[in-house]
Biopython code that builds the backbone (N, CA, C, O; Angstrom):
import numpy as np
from Bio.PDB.StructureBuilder import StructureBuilder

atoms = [
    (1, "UNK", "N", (1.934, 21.289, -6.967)),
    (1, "UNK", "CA", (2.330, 20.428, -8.060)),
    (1, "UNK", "C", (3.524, 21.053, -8.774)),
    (1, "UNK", "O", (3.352, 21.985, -9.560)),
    (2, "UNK", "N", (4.768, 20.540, -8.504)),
    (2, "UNK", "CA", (6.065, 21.195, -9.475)),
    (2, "UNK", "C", (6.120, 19.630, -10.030)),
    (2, "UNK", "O", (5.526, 18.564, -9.867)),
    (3, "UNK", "N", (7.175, 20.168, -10.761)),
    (3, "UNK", "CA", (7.651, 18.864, -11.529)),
    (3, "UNK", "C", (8.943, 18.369, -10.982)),
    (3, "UNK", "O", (10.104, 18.390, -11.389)),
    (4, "UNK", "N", (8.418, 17.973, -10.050)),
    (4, "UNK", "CA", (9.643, 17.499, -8.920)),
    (4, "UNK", "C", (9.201, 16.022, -9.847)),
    (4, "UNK", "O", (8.064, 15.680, -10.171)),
    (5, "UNK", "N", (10.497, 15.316, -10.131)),
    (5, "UNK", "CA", (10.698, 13.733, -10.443)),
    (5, "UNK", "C", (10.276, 13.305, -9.224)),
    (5, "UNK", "O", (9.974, 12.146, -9.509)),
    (6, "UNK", "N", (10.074, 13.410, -8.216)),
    (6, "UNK", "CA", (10.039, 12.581, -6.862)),
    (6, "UNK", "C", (8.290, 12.428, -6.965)),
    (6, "UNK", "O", (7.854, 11.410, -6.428)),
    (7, "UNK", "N", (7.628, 13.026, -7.380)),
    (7, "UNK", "CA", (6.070, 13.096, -7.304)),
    (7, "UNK", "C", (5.975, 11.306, -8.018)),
    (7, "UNK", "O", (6.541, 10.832, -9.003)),
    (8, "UNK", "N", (5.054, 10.699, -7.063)),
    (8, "UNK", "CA", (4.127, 9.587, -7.507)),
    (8, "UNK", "C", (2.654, 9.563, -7.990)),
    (8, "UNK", "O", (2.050, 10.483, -7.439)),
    (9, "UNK", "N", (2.241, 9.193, -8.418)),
    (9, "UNK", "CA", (0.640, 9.080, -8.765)),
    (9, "UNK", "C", (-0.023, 8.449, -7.383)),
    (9, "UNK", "O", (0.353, 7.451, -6.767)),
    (10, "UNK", "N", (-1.101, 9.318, -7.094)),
    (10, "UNK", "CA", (-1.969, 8.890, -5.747)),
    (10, "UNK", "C", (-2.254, 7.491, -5.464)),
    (10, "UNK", "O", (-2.291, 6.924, -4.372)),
    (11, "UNK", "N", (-2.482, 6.952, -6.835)),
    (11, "UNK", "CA", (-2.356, 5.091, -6.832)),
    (11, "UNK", "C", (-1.170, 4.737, -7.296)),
    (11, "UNK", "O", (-0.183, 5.449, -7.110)),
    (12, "UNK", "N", (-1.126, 3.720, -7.882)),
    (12, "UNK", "CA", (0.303, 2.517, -8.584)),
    (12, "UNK", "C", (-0.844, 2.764, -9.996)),
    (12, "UNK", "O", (-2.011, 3.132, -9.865)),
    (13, "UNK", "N", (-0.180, 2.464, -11.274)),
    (13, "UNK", "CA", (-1.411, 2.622, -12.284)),
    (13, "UNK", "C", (-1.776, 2.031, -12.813)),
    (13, "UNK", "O", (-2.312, 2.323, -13.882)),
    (14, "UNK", "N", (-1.631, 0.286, -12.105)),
    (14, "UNK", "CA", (-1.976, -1.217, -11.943)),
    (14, "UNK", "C", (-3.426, -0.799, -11.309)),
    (14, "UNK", "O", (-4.211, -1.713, -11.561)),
    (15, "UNK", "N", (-4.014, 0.165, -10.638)),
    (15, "UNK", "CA", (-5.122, 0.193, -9.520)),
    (15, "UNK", "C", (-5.660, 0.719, -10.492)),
    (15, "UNK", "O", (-6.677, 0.209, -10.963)),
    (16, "UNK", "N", (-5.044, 2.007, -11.097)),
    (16, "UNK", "CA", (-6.197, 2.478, -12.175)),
    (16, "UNK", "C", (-6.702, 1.800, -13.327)),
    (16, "UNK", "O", (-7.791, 2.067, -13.834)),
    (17, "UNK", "N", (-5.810, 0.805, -13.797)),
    (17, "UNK", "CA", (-6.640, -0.289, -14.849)),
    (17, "UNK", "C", (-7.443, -1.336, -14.108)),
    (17, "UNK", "O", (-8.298, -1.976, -14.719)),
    (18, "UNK", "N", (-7.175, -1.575, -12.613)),
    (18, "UNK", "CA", (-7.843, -2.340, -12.288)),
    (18, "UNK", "C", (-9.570, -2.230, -12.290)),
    (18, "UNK", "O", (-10.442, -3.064, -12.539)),
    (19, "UNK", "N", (-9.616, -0.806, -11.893)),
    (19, "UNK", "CA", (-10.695, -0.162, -11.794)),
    (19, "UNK", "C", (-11.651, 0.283, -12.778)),
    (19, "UNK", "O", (-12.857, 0.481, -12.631)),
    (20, "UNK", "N", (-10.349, 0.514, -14.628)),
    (20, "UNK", "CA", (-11.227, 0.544, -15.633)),
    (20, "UNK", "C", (-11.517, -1.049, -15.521)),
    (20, "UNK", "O", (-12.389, -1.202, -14.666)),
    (21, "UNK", "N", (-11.203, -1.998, -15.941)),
    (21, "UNK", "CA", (-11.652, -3.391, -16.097)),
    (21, "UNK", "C", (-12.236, -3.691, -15.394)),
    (21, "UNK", "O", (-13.095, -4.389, -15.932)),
    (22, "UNK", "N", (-12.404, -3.634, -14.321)),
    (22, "UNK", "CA", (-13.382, -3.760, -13.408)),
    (22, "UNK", "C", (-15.160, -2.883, -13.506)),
    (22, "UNK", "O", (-16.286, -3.217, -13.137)),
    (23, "UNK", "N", (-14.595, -1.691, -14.187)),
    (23, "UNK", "CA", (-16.042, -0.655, -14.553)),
    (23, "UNK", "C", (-16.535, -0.851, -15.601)),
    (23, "UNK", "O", (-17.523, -0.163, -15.860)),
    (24, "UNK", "N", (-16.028, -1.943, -16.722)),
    (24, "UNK", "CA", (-16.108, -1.856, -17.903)),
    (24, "UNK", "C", (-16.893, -3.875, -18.218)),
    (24, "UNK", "O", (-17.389, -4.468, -19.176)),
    (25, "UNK", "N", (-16.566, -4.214, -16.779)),
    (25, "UNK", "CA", (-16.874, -5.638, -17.023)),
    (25, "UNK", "C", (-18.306, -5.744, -17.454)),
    (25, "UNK", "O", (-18.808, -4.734, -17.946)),
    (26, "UNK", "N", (-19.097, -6.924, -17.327)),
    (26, "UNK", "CA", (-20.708, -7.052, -17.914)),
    (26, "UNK", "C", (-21.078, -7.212, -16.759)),
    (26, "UNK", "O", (-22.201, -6.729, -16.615)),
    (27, "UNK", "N", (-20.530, -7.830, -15.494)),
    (27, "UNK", "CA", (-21.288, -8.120, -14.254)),
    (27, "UNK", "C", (-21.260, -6.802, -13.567)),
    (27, "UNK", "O", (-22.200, -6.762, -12.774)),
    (28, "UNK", "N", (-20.473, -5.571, -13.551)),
    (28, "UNK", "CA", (-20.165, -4.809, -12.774)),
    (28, "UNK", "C", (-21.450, -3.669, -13.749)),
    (28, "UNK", "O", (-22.039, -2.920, -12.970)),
    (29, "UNK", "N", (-21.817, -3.527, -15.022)),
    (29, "UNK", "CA", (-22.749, -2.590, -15.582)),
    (29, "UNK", "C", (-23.325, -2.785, -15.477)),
    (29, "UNK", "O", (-24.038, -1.788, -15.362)),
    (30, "UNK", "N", (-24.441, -4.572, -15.254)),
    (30, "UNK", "CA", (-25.455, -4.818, -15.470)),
    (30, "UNK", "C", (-25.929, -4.612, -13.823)),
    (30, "UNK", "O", (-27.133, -4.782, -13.633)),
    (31, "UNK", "N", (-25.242, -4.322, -12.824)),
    (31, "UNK", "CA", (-25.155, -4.711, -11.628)),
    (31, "UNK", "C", (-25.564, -2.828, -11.392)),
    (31, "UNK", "O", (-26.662, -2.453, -10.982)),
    (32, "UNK", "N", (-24.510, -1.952, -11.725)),
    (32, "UNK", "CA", (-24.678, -0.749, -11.627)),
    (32, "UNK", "C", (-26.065, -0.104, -12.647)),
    (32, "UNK", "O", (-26.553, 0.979, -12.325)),
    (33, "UNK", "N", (-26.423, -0.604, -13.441)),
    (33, "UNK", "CA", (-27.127, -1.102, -14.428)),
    (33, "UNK", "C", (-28.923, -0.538, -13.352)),
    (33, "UNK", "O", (-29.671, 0.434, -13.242)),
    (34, "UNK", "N", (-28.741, -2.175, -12.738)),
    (34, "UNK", "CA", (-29.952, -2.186, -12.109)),
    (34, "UNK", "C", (-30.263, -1.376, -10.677)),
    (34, "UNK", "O", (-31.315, -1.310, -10.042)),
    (35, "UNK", "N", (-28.946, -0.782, -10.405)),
    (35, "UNK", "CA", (-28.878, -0.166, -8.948)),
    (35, "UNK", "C", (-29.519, 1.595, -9.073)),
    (35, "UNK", "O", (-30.341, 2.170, -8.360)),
    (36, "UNK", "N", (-28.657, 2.144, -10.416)),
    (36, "UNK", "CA", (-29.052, 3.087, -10.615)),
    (36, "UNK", "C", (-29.380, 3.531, -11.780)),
    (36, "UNK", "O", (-28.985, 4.629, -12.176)),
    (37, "UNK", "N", (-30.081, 2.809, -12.431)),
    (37, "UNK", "CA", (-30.665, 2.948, -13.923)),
    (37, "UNK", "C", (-30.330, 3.494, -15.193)),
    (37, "UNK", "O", (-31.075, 3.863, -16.101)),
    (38, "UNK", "N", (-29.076, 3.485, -15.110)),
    (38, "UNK", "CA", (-28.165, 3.874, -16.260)),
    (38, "UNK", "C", (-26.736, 3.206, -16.294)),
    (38, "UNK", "O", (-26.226, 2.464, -15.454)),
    (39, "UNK", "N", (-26.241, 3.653, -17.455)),
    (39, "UNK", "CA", (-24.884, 2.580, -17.339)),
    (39, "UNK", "C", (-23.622, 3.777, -16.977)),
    (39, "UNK", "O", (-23.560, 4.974, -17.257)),
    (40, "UNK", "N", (-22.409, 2.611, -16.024)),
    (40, "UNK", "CA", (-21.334, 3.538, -15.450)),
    (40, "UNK", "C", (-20.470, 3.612, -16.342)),
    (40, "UNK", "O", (-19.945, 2.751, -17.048)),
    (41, "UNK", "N", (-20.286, 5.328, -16.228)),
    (41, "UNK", "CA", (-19.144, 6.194, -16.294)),
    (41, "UNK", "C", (-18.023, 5.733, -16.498)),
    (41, "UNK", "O", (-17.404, 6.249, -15.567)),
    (42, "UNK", "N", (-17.086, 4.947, -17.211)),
    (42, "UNK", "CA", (-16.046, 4.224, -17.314)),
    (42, "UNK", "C", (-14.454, 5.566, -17.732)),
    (42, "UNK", "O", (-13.365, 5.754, -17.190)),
    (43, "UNK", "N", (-15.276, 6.293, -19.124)),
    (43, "UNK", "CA", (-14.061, 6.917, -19.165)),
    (43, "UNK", "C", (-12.879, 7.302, -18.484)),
    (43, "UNK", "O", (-11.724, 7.115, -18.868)),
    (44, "UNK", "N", (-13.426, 8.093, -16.989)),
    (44, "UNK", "CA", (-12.489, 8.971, -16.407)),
    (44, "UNK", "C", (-11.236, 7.780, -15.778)),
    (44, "UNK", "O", (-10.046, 8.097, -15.794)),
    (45, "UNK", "N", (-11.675, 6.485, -15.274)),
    (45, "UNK", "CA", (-10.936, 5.617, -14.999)),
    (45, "UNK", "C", (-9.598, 5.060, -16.165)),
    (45, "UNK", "O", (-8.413, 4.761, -16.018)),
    (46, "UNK", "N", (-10.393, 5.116, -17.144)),
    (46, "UNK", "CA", (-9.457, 5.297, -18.728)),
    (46, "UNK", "C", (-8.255, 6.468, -18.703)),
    (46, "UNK", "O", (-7.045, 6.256, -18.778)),
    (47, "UNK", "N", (-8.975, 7.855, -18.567)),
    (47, "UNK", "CA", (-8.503, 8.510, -18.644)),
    (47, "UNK", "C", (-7.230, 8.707, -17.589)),
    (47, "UNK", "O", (-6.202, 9.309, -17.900)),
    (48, "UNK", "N", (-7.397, 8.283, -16.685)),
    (48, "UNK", "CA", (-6.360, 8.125, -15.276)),
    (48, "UNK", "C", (-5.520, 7.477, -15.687)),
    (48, "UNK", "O", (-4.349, 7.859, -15.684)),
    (49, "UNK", "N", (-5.913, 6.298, -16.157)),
    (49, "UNK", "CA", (-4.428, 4.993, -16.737)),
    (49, "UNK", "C", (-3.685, 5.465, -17.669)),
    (49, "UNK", "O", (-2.466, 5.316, -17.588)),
    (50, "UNK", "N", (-4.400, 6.291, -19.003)),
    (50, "UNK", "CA", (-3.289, 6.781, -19.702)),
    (50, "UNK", "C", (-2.703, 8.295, -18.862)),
    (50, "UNK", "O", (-1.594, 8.651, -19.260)),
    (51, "UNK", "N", (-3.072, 8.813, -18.226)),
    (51, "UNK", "CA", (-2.522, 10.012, -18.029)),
    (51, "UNK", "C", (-1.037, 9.348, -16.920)),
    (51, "UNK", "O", (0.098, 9.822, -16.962)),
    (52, "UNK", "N", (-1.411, 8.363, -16.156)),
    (52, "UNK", "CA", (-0.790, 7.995, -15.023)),
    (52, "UNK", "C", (0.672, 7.131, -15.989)),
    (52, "UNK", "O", (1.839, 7.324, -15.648)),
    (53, "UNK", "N", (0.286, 6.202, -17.193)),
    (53, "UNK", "CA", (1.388, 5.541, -17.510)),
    (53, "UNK", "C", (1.964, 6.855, -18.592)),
    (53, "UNK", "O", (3.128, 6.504, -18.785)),
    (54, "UNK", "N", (1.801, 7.885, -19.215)),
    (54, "UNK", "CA", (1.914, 9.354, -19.419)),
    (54, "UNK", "C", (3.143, 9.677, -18.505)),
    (54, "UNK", "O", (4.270, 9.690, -19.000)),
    (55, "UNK", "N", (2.911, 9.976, -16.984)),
    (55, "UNK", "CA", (3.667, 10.193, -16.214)),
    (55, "UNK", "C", (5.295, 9.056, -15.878)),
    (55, "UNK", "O", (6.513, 9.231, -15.887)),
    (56, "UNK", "N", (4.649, 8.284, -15.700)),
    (56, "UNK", "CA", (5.445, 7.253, -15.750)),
    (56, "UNK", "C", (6.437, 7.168, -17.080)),
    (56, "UNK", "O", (7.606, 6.793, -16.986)),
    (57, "UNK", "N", (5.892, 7.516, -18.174)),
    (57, "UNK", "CA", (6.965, 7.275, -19.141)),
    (57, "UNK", "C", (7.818, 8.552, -19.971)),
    (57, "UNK", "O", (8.855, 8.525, -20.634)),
    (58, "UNK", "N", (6.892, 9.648, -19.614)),
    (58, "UNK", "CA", (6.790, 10.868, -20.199)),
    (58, "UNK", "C", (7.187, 12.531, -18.125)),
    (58, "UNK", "O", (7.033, 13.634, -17.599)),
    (59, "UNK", "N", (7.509, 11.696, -18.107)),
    (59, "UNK", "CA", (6.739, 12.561, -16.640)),
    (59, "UNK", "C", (6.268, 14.146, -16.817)),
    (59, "UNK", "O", (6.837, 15.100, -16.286)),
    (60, "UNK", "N", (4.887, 14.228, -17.840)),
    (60, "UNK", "CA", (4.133, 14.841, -18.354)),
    (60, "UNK", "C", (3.564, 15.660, -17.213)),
    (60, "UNK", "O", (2.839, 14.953, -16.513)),
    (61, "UNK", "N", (3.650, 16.960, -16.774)),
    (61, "UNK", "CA", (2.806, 17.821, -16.131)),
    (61, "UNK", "C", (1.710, 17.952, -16.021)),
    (61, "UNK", "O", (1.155, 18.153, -14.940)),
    (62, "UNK", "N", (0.918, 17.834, -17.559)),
    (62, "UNK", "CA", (-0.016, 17.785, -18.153)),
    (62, "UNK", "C", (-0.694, 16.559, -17.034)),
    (62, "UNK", "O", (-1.355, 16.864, -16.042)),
    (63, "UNK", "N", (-0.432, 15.436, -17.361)),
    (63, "UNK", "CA", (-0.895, 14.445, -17.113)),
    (63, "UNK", "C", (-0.783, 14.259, -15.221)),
    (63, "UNK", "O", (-1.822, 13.912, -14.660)),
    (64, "UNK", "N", (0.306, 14.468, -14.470)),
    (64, "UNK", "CA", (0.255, 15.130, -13.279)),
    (64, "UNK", "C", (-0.707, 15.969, -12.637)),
    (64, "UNK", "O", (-1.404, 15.594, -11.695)),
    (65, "UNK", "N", (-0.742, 17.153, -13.174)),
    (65, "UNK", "CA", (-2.199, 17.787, -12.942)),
    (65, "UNK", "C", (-3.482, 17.188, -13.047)),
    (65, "UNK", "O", (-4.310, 17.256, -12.138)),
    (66, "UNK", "N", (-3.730, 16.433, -14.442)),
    (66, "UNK", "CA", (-5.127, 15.973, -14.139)),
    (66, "UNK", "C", (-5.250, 14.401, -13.061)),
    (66, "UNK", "O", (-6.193, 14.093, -12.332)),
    (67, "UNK", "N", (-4.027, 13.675, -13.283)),
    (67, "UNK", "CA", (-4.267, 12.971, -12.406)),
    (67, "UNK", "C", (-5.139, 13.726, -10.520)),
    (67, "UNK", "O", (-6.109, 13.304, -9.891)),
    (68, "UNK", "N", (-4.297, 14.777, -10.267)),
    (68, "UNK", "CA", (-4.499, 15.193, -8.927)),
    (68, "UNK", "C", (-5.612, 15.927, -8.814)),
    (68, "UNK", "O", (-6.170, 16.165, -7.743)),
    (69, "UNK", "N", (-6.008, 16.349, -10.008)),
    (69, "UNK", "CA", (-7.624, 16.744, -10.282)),
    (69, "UNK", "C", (-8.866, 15.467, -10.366)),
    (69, "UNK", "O", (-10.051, 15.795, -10.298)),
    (70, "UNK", "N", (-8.555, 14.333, -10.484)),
    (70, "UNK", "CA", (-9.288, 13.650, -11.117)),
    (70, "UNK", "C", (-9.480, 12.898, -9.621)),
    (70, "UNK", "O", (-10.619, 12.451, -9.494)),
    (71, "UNK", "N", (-8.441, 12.625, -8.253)),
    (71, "UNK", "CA", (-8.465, 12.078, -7.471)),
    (71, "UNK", "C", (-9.413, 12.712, -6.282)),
    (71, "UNK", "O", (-10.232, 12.150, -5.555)),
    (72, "UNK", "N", (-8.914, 14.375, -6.367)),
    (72, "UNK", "CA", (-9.556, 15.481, -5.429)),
    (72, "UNK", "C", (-11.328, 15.442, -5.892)),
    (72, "UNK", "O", (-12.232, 15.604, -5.073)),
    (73, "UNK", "N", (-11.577, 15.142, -7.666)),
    (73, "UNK", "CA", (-12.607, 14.856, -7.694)),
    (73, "UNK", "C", (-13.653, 14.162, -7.035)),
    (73, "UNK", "O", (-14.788, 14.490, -6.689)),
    (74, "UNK", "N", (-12.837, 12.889, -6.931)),
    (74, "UNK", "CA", (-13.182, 11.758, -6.406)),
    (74, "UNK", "C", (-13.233, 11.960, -4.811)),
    (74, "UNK", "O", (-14.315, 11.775, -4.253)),
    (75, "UNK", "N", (-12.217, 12.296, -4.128)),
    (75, "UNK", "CA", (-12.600, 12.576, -2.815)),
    (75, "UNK", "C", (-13.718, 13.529, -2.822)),
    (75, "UNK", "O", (-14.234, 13.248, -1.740)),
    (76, "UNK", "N", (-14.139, 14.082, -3.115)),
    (76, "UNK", "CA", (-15.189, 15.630, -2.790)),
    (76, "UNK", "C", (-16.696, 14.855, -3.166)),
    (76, "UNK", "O", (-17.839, 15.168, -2.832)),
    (77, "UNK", "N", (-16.182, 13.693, -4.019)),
    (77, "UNK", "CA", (-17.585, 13.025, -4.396)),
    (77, "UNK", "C", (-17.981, 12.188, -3.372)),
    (77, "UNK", "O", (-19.123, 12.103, -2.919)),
    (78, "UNK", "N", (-16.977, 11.556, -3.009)),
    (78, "UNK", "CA", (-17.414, 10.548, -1.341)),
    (78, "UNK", "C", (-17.903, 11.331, -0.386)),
    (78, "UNK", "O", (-18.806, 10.888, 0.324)),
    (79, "UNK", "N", (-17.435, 12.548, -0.201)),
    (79, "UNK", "CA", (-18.015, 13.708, 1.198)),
    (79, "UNK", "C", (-18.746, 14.137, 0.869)),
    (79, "UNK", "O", (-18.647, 15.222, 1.442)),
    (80, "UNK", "N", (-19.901, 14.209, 0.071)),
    (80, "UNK", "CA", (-20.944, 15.098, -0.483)),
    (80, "UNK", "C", (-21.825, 13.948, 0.187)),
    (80, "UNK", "O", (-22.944, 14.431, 0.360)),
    (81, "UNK", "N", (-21.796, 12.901, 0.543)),
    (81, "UNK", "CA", (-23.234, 12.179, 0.566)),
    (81, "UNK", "C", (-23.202, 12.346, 2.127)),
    (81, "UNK", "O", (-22.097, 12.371, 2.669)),
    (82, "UNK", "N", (-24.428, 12.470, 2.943)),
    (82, "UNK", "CA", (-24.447, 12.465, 4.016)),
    (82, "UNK", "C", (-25.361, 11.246, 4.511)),
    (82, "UNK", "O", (-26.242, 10.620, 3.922)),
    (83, "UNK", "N", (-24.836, 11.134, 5.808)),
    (83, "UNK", "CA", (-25.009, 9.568, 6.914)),
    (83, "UNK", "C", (-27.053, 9.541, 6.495)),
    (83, "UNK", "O", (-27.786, 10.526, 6.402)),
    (84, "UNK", "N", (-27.352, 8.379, 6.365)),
    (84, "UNK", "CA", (-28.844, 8.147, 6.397)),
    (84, "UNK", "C", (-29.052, 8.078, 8.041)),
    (84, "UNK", "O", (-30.111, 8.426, 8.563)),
    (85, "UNK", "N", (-28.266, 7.740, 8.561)),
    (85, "UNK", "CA", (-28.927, 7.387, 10.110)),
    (85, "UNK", "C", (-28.347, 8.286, 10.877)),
    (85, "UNK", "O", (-27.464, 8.928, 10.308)),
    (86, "UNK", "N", (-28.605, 8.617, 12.281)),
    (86, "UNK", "CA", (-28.079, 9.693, 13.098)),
    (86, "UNK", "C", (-27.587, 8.737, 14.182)),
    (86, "UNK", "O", (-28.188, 7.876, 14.824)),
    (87, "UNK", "N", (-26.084, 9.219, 14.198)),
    (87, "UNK", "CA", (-25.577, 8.425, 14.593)),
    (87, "UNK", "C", (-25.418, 8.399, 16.749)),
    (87, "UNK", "O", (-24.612, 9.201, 17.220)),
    (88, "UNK", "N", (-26.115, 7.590, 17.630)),
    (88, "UNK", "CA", (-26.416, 7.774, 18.363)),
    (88, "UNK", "C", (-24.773, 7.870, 19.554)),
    (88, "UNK", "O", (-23.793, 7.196, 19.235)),
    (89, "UNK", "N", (-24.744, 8.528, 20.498)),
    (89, "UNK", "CA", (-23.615, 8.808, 21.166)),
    (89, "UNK", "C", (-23.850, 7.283, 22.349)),
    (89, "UNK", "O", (-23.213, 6.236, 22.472)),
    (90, "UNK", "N", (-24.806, 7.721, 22.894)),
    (90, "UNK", "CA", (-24.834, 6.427, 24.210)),
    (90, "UNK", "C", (-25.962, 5.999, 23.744)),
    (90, "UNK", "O", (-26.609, 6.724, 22.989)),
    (91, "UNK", "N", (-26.479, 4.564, 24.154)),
    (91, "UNK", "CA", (-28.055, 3.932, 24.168)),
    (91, "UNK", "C", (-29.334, 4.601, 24.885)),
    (91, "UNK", "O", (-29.173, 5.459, 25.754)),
    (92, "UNK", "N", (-30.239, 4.295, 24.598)),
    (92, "UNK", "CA", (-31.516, 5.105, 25.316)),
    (92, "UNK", "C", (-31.509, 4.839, 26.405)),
    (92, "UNK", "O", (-30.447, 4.249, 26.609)),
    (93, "UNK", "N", (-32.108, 4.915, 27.351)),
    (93, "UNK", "CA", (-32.438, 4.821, 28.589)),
    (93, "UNK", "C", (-32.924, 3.653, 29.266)),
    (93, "UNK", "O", (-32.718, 3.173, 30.380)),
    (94, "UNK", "N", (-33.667, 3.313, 28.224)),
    (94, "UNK", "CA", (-35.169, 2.435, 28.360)),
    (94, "UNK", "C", (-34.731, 1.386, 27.828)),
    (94, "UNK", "O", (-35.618, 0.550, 27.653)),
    (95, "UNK", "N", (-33.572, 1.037, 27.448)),
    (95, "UNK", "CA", (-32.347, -0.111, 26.638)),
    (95, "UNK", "C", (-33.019, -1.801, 26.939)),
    (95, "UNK", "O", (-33.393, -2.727, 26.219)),
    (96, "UNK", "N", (-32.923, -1.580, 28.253)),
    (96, "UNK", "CA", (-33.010, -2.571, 29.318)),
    (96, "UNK", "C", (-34.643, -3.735, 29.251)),
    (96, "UNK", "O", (-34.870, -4.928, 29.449)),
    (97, "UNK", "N", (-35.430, -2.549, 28.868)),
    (97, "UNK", "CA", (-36.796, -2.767, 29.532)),
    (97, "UNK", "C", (-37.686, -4.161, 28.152)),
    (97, "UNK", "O", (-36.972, -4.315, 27.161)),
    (98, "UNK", "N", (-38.413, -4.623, 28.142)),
    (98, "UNK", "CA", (-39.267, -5.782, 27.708)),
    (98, "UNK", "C", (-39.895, -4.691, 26.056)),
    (98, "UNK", "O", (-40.514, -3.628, 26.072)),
    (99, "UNK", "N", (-39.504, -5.354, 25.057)),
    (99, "UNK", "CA", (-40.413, -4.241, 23.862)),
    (99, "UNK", "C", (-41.674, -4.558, 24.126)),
    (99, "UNK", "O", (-41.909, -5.495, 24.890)),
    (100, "UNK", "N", (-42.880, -3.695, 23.428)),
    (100, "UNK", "CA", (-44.276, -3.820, 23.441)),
    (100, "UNK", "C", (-44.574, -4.824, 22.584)),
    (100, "UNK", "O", (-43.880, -5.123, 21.613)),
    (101, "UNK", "N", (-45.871, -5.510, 23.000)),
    (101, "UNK", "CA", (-46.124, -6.547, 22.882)),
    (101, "UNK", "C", (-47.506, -6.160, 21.715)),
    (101, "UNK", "O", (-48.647, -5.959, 22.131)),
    (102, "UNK", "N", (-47.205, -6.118, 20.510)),
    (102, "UNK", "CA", (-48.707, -5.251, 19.912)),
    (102, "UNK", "C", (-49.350, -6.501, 19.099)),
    (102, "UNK", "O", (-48.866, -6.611, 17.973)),
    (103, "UNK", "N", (-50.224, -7.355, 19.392)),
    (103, "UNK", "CA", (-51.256, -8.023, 18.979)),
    (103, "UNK", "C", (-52.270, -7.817, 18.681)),
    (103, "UNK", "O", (-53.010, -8.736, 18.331)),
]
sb = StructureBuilder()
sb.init_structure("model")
sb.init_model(0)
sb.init_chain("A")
sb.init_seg("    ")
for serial, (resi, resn, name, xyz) in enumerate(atoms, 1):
    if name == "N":
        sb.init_residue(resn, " ", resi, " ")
    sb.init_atom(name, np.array(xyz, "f"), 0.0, 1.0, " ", f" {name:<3s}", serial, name[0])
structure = sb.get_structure()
């Protein structure tokens, strides 16, 4: 991270308000609401839009850095969850054959 003028924000910072308004709506809390029993986290999406239009108008370091902190966050949070199913290479063997008939 220098303060090269050429640096962009990982999104456009149209995506990052999209995403607060979108986290902040009534269908999207009541929805996250009932999925995981508490209400979503909206700030940091806040916090991205001003840091990102920050950059954009200010081309703030400050605000550079946490943007690229706040994204790396976000990636490391998607790779932490692992696959529920195991994911099979070829079909079984037995692919072919009639299932059991259990009455």
């Amino acid at each position: 991270m220098s303060e090269d003028n050429s640096w962009q924000p990982p999104r456009p910072c149209e995506a990052y308000r999209a995403e607060w308004k979108l986290c902040c709506s009534a269908r999207h809390r009541l929805h996250y609401y009932y999925v995981h029993g508490e209400r979503p986290a909206c700030e940091q999406w806040r916090r991205d839009l001003v840091n990102c239009r920050d950059w954009e108008e200010r081309r703030s370091a400050e605000a550079q850095r946490s943007l690229c902190e706040s994204e790396r966050a976000r990636v490391q949070a998607t790779r932490k969850h692992t696959l529920v199913w195991v994911l099979r290479q070829s079909p079984p063997a037995d692919w072919h054959l009639p299932l059991a008939q259990d009455n």
